[in-house]
Structure formats: structure tokens, C-alpha cells
C-alpha positions in Angstrom: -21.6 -46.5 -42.9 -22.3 -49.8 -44.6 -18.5 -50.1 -45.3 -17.5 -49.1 -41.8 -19.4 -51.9 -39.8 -18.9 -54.8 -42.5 -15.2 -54.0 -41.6 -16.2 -53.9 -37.7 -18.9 -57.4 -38.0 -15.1 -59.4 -40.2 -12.8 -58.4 -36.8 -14.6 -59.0 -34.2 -16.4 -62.0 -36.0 -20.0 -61.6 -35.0 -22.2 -58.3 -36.0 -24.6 -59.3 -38.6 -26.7 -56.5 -38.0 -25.4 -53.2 -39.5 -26.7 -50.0 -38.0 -28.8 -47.7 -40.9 -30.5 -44.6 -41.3 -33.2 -44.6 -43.1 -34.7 -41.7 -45.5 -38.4 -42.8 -44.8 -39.3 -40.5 -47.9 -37.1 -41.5 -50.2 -38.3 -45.3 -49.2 -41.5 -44.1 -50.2 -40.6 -43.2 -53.3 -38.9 -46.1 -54.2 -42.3 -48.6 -53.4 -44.1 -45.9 -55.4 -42.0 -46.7 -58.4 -42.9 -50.7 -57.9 -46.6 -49.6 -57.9 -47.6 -49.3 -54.1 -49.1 -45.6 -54.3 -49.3 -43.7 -50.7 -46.9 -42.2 -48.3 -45.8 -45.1 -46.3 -43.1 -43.2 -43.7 -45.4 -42.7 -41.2 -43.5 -45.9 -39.2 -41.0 -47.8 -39.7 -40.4 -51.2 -38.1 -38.3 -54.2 -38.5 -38.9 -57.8 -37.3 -36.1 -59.5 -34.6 -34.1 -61.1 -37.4 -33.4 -57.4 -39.0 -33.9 -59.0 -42.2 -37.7 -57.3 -42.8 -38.6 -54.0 -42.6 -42.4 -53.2 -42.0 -43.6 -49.3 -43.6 -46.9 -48.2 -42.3 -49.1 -45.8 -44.6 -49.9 -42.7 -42.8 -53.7 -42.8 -41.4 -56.5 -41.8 -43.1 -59.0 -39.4 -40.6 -61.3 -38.1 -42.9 -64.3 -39.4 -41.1 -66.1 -37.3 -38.2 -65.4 -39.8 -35.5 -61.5 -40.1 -36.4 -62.0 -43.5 -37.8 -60.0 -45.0 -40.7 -62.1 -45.3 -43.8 -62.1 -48.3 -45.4 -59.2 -49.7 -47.8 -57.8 -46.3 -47.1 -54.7 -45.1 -45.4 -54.4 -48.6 -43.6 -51.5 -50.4 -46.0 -48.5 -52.1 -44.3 -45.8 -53.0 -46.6 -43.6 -55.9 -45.5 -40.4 -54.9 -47.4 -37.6 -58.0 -47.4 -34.2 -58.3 -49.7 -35.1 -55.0 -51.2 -38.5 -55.8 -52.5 -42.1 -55.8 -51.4 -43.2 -59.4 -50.5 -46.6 -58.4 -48.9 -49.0 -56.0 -48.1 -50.9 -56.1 -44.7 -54.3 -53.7 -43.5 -54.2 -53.4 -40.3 -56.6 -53.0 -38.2 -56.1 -50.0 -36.3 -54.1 -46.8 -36.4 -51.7 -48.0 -33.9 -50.8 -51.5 -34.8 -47.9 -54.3 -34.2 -46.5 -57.1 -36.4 -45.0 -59.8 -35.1 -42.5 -62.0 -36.9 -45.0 -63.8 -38.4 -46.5 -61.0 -40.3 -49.0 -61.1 -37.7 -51.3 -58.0 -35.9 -50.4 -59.0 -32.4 -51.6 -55.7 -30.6 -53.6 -52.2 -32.0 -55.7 -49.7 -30.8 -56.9 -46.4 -32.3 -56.9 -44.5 -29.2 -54.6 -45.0 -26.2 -57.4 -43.9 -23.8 -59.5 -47.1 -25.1 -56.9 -49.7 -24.6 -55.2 -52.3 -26.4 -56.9 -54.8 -27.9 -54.4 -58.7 -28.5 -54.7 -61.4 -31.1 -56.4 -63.4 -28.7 -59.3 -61.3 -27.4 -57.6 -60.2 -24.8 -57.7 -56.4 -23.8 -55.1 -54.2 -21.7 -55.9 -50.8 -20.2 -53.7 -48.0 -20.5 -53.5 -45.1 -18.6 -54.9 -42.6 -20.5 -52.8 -39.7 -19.3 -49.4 -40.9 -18.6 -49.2 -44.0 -20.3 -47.5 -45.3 -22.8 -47.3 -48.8 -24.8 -45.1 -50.8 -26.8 -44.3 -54.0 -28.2 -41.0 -55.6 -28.8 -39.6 -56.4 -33.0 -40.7 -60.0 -32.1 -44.2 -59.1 -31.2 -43.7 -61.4 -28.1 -43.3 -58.8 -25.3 -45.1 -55.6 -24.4 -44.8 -52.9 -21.8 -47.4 -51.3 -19.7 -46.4 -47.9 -18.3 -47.7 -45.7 -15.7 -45.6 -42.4 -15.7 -47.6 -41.0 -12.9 -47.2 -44.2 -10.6 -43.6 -45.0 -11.9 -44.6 -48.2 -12.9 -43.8 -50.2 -15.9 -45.4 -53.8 -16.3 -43.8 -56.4 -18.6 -45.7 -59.3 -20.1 -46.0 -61.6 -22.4 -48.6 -60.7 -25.5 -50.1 -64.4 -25.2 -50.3 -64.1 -21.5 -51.3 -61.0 -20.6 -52.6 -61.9 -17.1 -49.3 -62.8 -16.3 -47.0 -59.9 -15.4 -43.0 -60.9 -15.7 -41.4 -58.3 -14.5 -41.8 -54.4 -12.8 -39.8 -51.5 -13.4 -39.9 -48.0 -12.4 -38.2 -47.2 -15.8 -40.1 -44.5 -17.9 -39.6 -47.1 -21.1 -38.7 -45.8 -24.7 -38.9 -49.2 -26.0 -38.8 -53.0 -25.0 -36.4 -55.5 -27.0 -35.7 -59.3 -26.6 -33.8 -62.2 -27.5 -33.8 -65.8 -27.0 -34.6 -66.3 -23.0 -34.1 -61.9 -22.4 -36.2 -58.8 -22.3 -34.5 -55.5 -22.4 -36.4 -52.6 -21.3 -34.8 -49.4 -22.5 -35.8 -45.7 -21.2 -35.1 -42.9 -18.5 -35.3 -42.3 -14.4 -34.6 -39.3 -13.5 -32.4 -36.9 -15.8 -33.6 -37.2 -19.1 -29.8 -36.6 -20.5 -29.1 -40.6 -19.0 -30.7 -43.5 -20.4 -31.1 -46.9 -18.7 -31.2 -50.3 -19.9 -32.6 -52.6 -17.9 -32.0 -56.6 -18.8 -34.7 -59.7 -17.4 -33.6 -63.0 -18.0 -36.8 -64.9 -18.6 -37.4 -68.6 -17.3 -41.0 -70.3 -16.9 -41.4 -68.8 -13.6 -41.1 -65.3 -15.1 -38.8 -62.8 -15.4 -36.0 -61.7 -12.6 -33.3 -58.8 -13.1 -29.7 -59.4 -14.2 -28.2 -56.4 -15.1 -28.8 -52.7 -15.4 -26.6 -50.3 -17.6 -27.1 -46.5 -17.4 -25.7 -44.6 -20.8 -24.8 -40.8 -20.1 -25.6 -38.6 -22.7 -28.5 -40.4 -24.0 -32.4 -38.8 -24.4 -33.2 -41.7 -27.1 -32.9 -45.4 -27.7 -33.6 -46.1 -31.1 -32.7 -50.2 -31.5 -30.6 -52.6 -29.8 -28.7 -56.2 -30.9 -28.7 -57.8 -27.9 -26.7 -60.7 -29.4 -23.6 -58.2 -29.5 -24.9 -55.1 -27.3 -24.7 -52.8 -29.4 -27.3 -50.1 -28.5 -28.2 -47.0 -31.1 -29.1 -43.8 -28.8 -29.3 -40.4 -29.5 -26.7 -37.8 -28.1 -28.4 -35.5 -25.2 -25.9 -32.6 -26.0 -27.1 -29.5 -27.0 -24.1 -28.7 -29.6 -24.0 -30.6 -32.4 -26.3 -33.6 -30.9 -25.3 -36.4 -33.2 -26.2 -40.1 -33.1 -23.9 -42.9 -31.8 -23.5 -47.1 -30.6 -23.0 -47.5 -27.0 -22.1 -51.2 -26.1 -23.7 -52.1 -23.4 -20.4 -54.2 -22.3 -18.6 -51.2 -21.9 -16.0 -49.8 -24.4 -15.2 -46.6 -26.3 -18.5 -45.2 -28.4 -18.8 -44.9 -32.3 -20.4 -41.8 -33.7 -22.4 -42.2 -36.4 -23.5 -38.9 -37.5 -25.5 -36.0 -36.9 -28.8 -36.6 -35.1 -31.8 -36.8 -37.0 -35.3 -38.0 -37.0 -35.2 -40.5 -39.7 -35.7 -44.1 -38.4 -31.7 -45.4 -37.4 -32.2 -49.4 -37.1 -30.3 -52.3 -36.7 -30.7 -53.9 -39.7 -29.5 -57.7 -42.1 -27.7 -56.0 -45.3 -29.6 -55.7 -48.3 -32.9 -55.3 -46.9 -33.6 -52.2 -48.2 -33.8 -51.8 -52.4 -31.3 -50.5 -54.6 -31.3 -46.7 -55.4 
């Protein structure tokens, strides 16, 4: 795959971000051997650049009230150029990292909220909501499935709502002055991206591509619009890029559920 879209980033003189499966497993394995015990696959994140990846240790529930116990189950490993340059504890089950290496957002329970950086707290709907923040750690959607409303702000101002959709959002994505919002309206088999171009008065629409045949959007490079999604078929579902300025798509593989991420070359360690 590596080989394949080295050739593709040479021709058309601009990819720097290579599209990558990733065996969370194995990875752990391979930070076990440099002396980071724990099973860190349960997430796997990058930052904007594609040049870090971020492996969260699965949580530790052992006490009565669900909460983590302490210096247990809580490791982030910040993995760049194939090693392990630092390791975070975050502060919540559910947690985001921002380019920075910083915890921008986290919560331990959906139905409580989300606690920010800067004090600040957002409540979800406990229900049919759903919350995420963009690689940056700038952007986060709000979502209502029940109300069909999706609320995009920024994480330092969370008063100020940029932008509405009535997307049910799989994830939110940006670069340099946009915001990509990336989920499903209606038929679950067609996925929608929906693009804000962001100026100090907020966020306004600019475009809105629908991909057929999509139930998944793993990652996006906005620089060339290239978007990973998974296939809605029922035969032989496989993953695939969709650009989102038109153009013929590139199967990748077989679907599966390891993490499939835009990502810098050599970011992950030698086997």
C-alpha cells in the first residue's frame, strides 16, 4: 500500500499523507517490546500533521463506581518516527489530545458531559448524542440525533456556536481556515461531507459532497480530498479513497476494523 501511494503522492506532486491500516495489536506488541507494558489498542489517534499517532490503554473499571483506579489503565502513548516520545494520563476514559499533547476535552460518562481545558463544560444528550473532537483538538461537534441537530464550535469558545447541521456526524476534521463535518442523513449506505469555511464571524457553508456506498468515514486530507470510507455493500464490503473533487475511487482492501488513517511515512516502528 505504502508503495502504491508514494507512486500516486510523486505524479500528482502533492499527497504527503499515505493512507494505512493499522494492526492495533500488533502495535501493542511492538511498545511492549520497548518497555511500555499494557494493551494500548483500545484507540488510536493521530494529530493534524499525520506525523504522531496517539495509543490509548484500554480502561481500567475495577472499582464499584466504574471509576479508573489510579496509575492504572490510564497511559497514552504519543508514538512519533516509530518510537515512543511520551507518555500522557489522561484524565478520563474518554479523552482528546490536541496537537500540543494537550487534554483538550474528556469525560467518563456521556450522560455527565464534557468537561474543556478551560473549565468550561458542554452537555450532551444523554440518549442520542454523540461527541467528538477534530485531530487538531480545535473543533468539536455537539450532536442531537433525536432533534437532528449538530452544533459546531470552537474548544476555546464554547459559547460560541459556528455552524448547524442536521448531519448525524461520524467525525469532524479541519484545516487551516475549514471544518469538515463527515456523517449520514437519511440512508445509512450514503455518507455526507459537509465543508464550513471559517472567518472571525464564524462559520458559513461552502460545499456539500454526498459519497454513495459509504456507512463509515474513517479520516480525511483535506489538503488533497482524499477521504477513507468504508464500503456499504453487503458482498465483499472492502475499504476505499473517495476524492471529494470527484474522480474514479481506489480500493484499498477488504473492510476491517483496525484503525485505517491518513498518516506522514514512517510514523509507525519497524517490524
Amino acid at each position: 500500500m505504502h508503495s502504491l501511494f508514494s507512486l500516486l503522492a510523486v505524479v500528482a506532486g502533492i499527497a504527503t499523507l499515505q493512507p494505512t491500516a493499522i494492526d492495533a495489536n500488533a502495535l501493542t506488541g511492538r511498545v511492549n517490546a520497548l518497555g511500555y507494558q499494557g494493551d494500548y489498542s483500545s484507540e488510536v489517534r493521530r494529530n493534524s500533521a499525520g506525523s504522531r499517532l496517539y495509543l490509548y490503554q484500554w480502561w481500567d473499571l475495577d472499582m464499584p463506581n466504574g471509576r479508573r483506579l489510579p496509575g492504572r489503565g490510564n497511559g497514552v502513548l504519543v508514538l512519533e518516527a516509530g518510537h515512543v516520545v511520551q507518555r500522557l494520563e489522561r484524565p478520563a476514559s474518554i479523552a482528546y489530545l490536541n496537537d500540543d499533547g494537550q487534554f483538550v476535552a474528556w469525560t467518563d460518562d456521556l450522560k455527565e458531559g464534557i468537561t474543556l481545558k478551560n473549565g468550561g463544560h458542554i452537555y450532551v444528550s444523554p440518549y442520542a448524542g454523540r461527541f467528538g473532537v477534530d485531530w487538531s483538538g480545535r473543533y468539536y461537534f455537539n450532536a442531537n440525533f433525536f432533534l437532528d441537530s449538530t452544533e459546531i464550535a470552537a474548544i476555546a469558545e464554547q459559547n460560541k456556536i459556528l455552524a448547524k447541521s442536521s448531519l448525524h456526524p461520524y467525525a469532524i476534521f479541519s484545516a487551516q481556515d475549514k471544518i469538515y463535518l463527515c456523517g449520514w442523513k437519511g440512508p445509512v449506505s450514503v455518507s455526507i461531507c459537509e465543508v464550513c469555511a471559517v472567518s472571525a464571524k464564524g462559520a458559513s457553508l461552502v460545499d456539500r459532497r454526498t459519497i454513495e456506498n459509504a456507512h463509515e468515514v474513517y479520516d480525511i486530507d483535506p489538503v488533497t480530498g482524499r477521504v477513507l470510507v468504508s464500503s456499504a455493500s453487503d458482498y465483499f464490503p472492502v475499504d476505499r479513497i473517495v476524492s471529494l473533487a470527484g474522480g474514479k475511487d481506489i480500493r484499498i482492501g477488504l473492510e476491517h476494523r483496525s484503525p485505517l488513517l491518513f498518516l506522514q511515512p514512517s510514523v509507525l516502528p519497524e517490524q
